[in-house]
Each structure stands twice: as C-alpha cells, then as structure tokens.
C-alpha positions as CSV (number, residue, x, y, z in Angstrom):
1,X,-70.9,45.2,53.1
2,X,-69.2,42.5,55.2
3,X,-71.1,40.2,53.9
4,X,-70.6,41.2,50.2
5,X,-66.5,40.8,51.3
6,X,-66.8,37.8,52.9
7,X,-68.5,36.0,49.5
8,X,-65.8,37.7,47.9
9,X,-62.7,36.4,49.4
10,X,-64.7,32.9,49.7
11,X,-65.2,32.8,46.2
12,X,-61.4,33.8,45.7
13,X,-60.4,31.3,47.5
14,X,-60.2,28.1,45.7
15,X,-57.5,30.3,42.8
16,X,-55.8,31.1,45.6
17,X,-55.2,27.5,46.6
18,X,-54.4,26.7,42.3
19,X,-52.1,29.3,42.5
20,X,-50.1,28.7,45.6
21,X,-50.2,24.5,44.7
22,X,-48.7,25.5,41.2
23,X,-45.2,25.0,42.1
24,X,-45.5,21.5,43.5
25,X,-47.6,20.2,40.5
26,X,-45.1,21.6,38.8
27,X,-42.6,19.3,40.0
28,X,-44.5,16.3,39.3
29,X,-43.0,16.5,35.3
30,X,-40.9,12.8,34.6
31,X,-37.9,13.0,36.1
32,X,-34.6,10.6,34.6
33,X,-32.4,8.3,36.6
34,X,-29.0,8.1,34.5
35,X,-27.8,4.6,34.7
36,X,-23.9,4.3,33.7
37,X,-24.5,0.6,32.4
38,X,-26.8,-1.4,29.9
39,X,-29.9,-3.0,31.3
40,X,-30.0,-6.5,33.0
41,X,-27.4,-5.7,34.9
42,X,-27.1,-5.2,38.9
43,X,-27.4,-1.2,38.6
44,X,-30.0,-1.6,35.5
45,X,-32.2,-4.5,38.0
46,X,-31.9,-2.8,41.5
47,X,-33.2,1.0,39.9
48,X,-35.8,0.0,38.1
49,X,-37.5,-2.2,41.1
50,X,-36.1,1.1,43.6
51,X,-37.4,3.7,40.8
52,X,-40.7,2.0,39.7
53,X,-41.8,2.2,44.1
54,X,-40.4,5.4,43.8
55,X,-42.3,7.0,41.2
56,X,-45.5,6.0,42.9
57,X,-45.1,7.4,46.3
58,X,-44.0,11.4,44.0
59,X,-47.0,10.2,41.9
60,X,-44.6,10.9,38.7
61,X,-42.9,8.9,36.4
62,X,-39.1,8.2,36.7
63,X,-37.8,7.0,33.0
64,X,-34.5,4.8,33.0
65,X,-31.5,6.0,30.3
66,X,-29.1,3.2,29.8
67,X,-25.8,5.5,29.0
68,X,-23.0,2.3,29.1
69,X,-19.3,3.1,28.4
70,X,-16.4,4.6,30.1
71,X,-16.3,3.0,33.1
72,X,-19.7,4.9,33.8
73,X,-18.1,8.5,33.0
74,X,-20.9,9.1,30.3
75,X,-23.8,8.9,31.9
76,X,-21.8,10.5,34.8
77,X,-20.4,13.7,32.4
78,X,-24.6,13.8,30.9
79,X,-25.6,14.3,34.4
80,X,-22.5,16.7,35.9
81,X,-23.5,19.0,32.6
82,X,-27.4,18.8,33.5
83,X,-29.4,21.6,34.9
84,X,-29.7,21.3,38.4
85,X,-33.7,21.3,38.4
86,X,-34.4,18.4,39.8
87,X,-35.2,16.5,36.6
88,X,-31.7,14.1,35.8
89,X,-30.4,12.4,38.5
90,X,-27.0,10.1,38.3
91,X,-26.9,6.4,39.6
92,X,-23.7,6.5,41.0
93,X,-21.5,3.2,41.8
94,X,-18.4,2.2,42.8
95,X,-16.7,3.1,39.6
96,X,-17.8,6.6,38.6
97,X,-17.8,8.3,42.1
98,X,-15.2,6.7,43.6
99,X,-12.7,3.8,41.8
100,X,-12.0,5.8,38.7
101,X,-10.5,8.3,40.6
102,X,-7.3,5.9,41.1
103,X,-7.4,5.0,37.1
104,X,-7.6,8.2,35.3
105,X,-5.6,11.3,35.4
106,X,-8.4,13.1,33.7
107,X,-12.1,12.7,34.1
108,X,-15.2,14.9,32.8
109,X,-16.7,15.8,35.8
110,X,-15.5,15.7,39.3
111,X,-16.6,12.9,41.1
112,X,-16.4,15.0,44.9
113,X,-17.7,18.6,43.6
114,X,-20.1,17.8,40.7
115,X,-22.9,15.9,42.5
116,X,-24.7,16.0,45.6
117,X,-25.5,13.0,47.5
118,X,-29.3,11.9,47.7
119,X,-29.7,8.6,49.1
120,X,-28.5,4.8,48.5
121,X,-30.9,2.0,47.2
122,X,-28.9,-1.1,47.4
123,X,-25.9,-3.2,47.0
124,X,-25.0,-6.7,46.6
125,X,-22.0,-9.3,47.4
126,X,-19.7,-9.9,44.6
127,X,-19.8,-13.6,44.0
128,X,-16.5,-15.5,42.6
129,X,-18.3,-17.6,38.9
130,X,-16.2,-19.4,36.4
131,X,-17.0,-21.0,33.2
132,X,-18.7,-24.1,33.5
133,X,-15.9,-26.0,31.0
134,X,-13.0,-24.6,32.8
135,X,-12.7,-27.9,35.2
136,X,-12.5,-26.1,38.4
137,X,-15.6,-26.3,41.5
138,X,-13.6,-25.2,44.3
139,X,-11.4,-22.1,45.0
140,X,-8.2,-24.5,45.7
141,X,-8.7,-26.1,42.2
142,X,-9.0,-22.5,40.8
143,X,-6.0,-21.6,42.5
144,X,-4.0,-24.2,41.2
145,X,-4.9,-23.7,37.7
146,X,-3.8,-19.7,38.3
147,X,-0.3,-20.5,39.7
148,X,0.2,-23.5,36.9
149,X,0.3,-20.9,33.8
150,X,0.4,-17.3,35.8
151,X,-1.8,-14.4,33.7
152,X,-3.1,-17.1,31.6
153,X,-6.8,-16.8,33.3
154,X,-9.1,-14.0,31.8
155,X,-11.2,-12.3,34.4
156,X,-14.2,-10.5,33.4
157,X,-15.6,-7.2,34.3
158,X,-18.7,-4.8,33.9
159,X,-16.0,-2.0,32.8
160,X,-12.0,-0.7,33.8
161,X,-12.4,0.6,37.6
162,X,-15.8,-1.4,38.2
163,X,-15.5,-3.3,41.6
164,X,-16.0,-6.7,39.5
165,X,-12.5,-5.6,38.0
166,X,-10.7,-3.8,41.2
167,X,-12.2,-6.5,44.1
168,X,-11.4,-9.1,40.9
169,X,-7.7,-7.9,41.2
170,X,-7.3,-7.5,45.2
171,X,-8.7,-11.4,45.6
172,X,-6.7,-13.0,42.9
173,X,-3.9,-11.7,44.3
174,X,-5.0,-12.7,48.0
175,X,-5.1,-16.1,46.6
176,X,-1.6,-16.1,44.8
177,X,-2.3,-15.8,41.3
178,X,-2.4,-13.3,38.4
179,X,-5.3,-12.6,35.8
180,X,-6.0,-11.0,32.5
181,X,-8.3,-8.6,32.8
182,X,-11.4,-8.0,30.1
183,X,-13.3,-5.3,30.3
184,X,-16.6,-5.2,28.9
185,X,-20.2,-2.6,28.8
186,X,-21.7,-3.9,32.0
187,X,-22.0,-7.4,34.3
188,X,-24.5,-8.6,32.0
189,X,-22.6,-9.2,28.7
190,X,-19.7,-10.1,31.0
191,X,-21.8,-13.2,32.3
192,X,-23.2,-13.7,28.8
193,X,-19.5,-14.1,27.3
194,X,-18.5,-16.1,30.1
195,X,-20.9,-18.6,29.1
196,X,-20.1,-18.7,25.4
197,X,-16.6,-19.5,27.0
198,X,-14.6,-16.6,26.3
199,X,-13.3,-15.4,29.6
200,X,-12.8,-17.6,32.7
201,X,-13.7,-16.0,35.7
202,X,-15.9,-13.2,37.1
203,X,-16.2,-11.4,40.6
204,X,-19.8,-10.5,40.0
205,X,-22.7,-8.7,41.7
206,X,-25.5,-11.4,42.8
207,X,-28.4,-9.7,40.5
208,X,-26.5,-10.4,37.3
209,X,-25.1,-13.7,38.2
210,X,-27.0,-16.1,40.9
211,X,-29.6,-17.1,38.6
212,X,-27.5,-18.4,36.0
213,X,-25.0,-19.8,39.1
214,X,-28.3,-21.3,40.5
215,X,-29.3,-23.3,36.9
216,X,-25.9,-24.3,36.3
217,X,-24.5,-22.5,33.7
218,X,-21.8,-20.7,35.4
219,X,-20.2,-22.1,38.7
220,X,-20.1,-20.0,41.6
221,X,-16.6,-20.8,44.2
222,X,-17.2,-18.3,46.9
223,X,-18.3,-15.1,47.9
224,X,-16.7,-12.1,49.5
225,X,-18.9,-11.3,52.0
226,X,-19.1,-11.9,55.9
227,X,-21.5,-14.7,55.9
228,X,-23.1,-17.0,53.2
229,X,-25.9,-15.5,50.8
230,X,-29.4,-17.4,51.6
231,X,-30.2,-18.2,48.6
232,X,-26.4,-20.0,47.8
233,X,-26.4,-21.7,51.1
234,X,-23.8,-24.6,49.6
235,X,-21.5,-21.0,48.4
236,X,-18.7,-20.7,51.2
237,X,-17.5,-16.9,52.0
238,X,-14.1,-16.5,50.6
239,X,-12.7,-16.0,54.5
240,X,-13.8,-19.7,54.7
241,X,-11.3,-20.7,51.5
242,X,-8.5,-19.1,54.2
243,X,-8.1,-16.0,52.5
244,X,-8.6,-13.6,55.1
245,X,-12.4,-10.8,55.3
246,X,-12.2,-10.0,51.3
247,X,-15.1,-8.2,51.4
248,X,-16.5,-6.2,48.5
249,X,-20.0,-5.5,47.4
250,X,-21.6,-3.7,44.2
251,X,-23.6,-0.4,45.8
252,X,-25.7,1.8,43.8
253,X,-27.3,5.3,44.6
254,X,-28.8,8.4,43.4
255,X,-26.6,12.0,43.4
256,X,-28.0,14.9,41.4
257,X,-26.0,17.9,39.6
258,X,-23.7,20.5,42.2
259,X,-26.2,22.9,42.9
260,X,-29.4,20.9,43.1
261,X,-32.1,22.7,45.7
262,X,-31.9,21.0,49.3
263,X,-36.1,20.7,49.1
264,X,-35.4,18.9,46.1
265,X,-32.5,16.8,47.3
266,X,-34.9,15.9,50.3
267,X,-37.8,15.3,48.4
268,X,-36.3,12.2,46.4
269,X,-34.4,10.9,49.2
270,X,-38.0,10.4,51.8
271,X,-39.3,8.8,48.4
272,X,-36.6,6.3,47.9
273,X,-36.5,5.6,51.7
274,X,-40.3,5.1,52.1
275,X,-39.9,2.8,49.2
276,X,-36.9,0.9,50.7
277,X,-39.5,0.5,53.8
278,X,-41.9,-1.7,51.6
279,X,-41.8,-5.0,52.5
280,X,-42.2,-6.3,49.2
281,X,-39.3,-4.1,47.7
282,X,-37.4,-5.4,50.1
283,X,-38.6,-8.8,48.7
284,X,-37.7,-8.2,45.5
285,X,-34.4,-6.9,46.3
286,X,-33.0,-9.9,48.3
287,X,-34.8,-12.3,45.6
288,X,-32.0,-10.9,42.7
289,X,-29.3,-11.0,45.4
290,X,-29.2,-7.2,46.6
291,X,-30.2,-5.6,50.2
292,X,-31.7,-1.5,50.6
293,X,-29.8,0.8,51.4
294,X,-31.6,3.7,53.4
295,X,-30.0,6.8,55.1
296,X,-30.1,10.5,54.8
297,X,-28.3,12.2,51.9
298,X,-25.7,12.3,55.0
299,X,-25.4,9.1,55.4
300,X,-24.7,8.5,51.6
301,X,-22.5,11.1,51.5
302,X,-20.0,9.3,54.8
303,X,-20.5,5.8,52.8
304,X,-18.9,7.3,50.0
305,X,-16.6,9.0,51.6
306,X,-15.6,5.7,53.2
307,X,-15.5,3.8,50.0
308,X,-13.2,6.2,48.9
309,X,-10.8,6.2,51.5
310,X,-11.1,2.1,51.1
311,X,-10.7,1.6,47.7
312,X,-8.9,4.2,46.2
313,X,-5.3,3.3,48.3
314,X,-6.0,-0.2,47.8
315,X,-6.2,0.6,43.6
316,X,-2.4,2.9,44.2
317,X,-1.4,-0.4,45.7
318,X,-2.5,-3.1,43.2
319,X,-1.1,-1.1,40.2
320,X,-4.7,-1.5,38.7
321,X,-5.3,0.9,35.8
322,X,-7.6,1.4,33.1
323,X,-7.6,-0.8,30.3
C-alpha cells in the first residue's frame, strides 16, 4: 500500500513542479521599454546596449518603442496609463520626471505619483558643439560672438525642458550671453541640423555628439563635467574656460506604472544591475560617451529626488519655459 502511494505521489510529482513554475514562465512574455525620443539618440543608444544584456540575463525579449514629442510626455502619459503588470516600463530622463515640472502648468501624468522607481542605466556629460562654419574653436571666441549681437545665436535641443535646452540656458548665461532656443524631436536631429547649418550651438549628451565632434564635423568647446572625457582629451571642462563647476549630465532610467508589484520592481532592477556589472557593457557604454548607473530602486528614487531639488529652482530662476 505504501508502496502503491509512494509511486503515486512520485509520479505526481513532476505536474506538481509545471504547475507551481507556471507563474514565473509566465513572466517571461516581451516586455517594452518606452523611450520618450527617436532612435540614435543618447536615451535611444544607451537602452538598447542596457536592454539587449538585459533581456538575456530574464531570458525574454525587451522591444524598444520610440514614442518622440512633448518633451517626452508621450511616451511618459502611454506608460502612466499602462497596466501595472510588469510588461511597459518608462525610460525616464531629465525632462519627463523631473525638468518639465518647472515648464508646464499641466502635464498628463504626474511625474512623483505615477511611476515607481526601478533602477538607473547611465548618463553622460553634456558637451558644448558648434557648427563647423560658425568661426569660433574656443569658448572665449564663442563668447565674443554672443555678446556682439545678444540672442542672435540659436542653440539647439533634443526637446523644451531637455537638459541640452535647461543646462544650454544656465551656461550661456554663466558665460554672459543670450541664445535662441530651438527645440527639436531628440539630440539626434538636433546634431543632424546643426551640421546642415541651421542652428549654432548645442549642449549635447556624448552618445549623440562625440563621434561627429571626433571626425570633424561639429566642434566641440568644452564640457560640463568635473574632469575631461578620455576619449576628448584636447576638450577642456567648462570650469577650466573660468566659468565656475557647470556641471550637467544626460541620465536615463527605467520606472514602471504606480502600482507595479515590488517582486516585479526587483526583478528588473537585479537584471539591469547584473548587466551594468558586465565588463563589456560597461565597454560599450564609455565607448559612445556614457558611464552605468547601478543602485537599488532606492537609490534611483534619492537621485531623482536630488535632480529635482537641483534643477527645478534653477529652471524658476532662468525664466526657462516651454517653447
């Protein structure tokens, strides 16, 4: 009789295993980072290398939706509306979760209560590019040309509230002189008007612009970081121009829709920061001009909250608004 049981429960086993694994197969359905600019950009470059590591370690696929416009607010509104079941996730930048705050009296989704925090992937150092046919190849030269015929320079941006445009705005006016501002879908048909010679200047993130600073078809003053970049040795830091620590860097990261389970929360962000772990990420990362940014949902949650408190004042101050 024991026996008979014993063979019993062995053989009903294995379904019992199926059945209790279901849920976490379940879970390995394609799941969609939102991306609140058009591809080629910094945010477009730094979640697909982030995403595709990613992907690999949850043994799913992650699929990339482009959703440009409104300073990001689209693909954050598709994102606020989304079920919270672990299948959309937001990339979240300066702009949508913390810089339109200071520009719009109305948003579609609330940058503090519609999203949780799951983890950072990286950021980059805004560089200061110009045209190549402008005339300028040093900061003092571009300064000059500002103060000669003030408002008359056009200073690109990935969108109204992006850092390009709000770190744009604090640094001109660091160095003395006014801009106009142009908005535009994203850093990557910023650069590519810049080159055709419609606007003048750009305070870009490295992954859209260092390879075209590096083969000479933009020209790249200074950048506002703490030290030099590596790979633009010859680049000073805007600090060493004399105009004080004007630091500001592109930073991109994953929050998913109010409500999202913590397991699932946690799940993604041990992914993403085993990927960031991976030497050759990290390889790939510094190669296009961006660093990883690892941390506990925590963590991400106090950077923003720092940004926040940063950038948001400084915007109140500058009289920046939305184009």
């Amino acid at each position: 009789m024991k026996s008979t049981l014993a063979r019993t429960l062995l053989a009903a086993l294995p379904l019992a295993i199926a059945t209790f694994a279901a849920p976490a197969l379940a879970q390995k359905a394609p799941i969609k980072f939102v991306v609140p600019y058009p591809a080629g950009g910094a945010a477009d470059q730094i979640t697909r290398l982030v995403a595709n590591e990613t992907a690999q370690i949850l043994g799913t696929t992650i699929v990339i939706d482009n959703k440009a416009g409104a300073a990001g607010m689209i693909a954050g509104e598709i994102v606020a509306r989304a079920e919270p079941d672990g299948k959309t996730f937001f990339v979240g930048s300066n702009a949508p979760l913390v810089i339109n705050q200071a520009l719009y009296a109305k948003m579609p989704y609330d940058p503090e209560k519609s999203f949780v925090p799951v983890a950072g992937m990286g950021k980059s150092p805004l560089l200061l590019v110009t045209r190549q046919n402008l005339g300028v190849r040093d900061v003092q030269s571009l300064i000059a040309l500002g103060k000669k015929d003030p408002g008359k320079l056009t200073m690109g941006s990935a969108s109204s509230g992006n850092i390009t445009h709000l770190a744009g705005e604090y640094a001109a006016n660091l160095m003395g002189f006014k801009v106009t501002h142009v908005p535009f879908a994203g850093s990557a048909p910023a650069i590519t008007s810049m080159m055709g010679g419609n606007v003048d200047i750009m305070f870009d993130a490295l992954p859209s612009s260092m390879q075209q600073a590096k083969a000479g078809r933009i020209v790249p003053l200074a950048i506002l970081d703490t030290v030099r970049f590596p790979a633009l040795p010859d680049v000073p830091t805007l600090k060493e121009t004399g105009f004080g620590n004007a630091e500001a860097s592109a930073w991109f990261g994953v929050v998913a829709p109010a409500k999202t389970p913590a397991a699932v929360v946690n799940e993604l962000n041990k992914a993403i920061n085993e990927a960031l772990k991976k030497p050759e990420l990290v390889e790939k990362l510094r190669n296009i001009g961006a660093q990883p940014m690892p941390g506990s949902p925590e963590v991400f949650a106090r950077f923003i909250a720092d940004e926040r408190a940063r950038w948001i004042p400084l915007a109140q101050k500058l009289g920046v608004k939305a184009d």
